[in-house]
C-alpha positions as CSV (number, residue, x, y, z in Angstrom):
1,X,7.0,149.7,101.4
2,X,8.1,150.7,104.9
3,X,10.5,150.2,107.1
4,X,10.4,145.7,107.1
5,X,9.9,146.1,103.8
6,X,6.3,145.0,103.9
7,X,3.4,145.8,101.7
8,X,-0.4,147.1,102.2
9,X,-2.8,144.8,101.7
10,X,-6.2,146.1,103.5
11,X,-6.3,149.3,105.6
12,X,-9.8,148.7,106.9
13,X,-11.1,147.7,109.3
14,X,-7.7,146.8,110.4
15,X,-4.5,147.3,108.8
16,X,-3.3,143.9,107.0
17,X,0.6,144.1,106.1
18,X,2.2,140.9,103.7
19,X,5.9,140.1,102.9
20,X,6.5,140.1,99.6
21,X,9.0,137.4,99.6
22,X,6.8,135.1,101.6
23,X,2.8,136.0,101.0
24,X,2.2,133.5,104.4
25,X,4.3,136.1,106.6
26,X,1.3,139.3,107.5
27,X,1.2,141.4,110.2
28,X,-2.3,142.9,111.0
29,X,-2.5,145.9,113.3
30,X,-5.5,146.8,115.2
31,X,-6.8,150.4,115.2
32,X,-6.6,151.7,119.2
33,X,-9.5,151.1,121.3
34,X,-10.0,147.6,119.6
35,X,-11.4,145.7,122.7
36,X,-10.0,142.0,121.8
37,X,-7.0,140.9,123.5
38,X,-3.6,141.9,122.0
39,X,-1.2,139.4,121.2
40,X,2.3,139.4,122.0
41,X,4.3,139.3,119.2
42,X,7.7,140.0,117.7
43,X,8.9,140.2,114.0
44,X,11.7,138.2,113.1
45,X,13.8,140.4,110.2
46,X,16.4,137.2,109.3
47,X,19.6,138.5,110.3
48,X,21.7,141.3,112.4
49,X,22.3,143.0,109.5
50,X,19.0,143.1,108.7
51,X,18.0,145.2,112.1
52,X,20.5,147.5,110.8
53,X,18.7,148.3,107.5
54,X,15.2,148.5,109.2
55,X,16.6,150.7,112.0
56,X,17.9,153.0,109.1
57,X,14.5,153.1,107.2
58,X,12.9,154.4,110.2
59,X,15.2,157.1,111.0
60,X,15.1,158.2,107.4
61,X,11.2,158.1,107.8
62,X,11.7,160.7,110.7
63,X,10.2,157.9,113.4
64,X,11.2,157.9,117.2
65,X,12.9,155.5,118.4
C-alpha cells in the first residue's frame, strides 16, 4: 500500500490502483508516451487530516515534493 493507501490491482499494460475501502474508487495511470488524451483529474483523500497522513507517507517513501 502506498501513500493513499491504495492497492495494486494490474501493472500492465497500465497501472490499475483500487481502494480497499471502496473497490468502485481506481486510479489507472498510463505508462509515458501513451498517445490518448490525459484526463484531468484530482484524488479526493476525505478530510484535511487525511492530506496530512498521505503527505507523511511520501516523505517517509523518500518522494519529492
Amino acid at each position: 500500500m502506498g501513500v493513499f493507501g491504495l492497492n495494486v490491482a494490474m501493472e500492465e499494460p497500465v497501472l490499475g490502483l483500487l481502494s480497499p475501502q471502496l473497490p468502485s474508487a481506481q486510479l489507472i495511470i498510463t505508462p509515458r508516451g501513451t498517445e490518448t488524451p490525459r484526463a484531468d483529474f484530482g484524488i479526493d483523500v476525505g478530510d484535511g487530516d487525511a492530506v496530512d497522513v498521505a503527505h507523511e507517507r511520501a516523505l517517509a517513501m523518500g518522494m519529492r515534493i
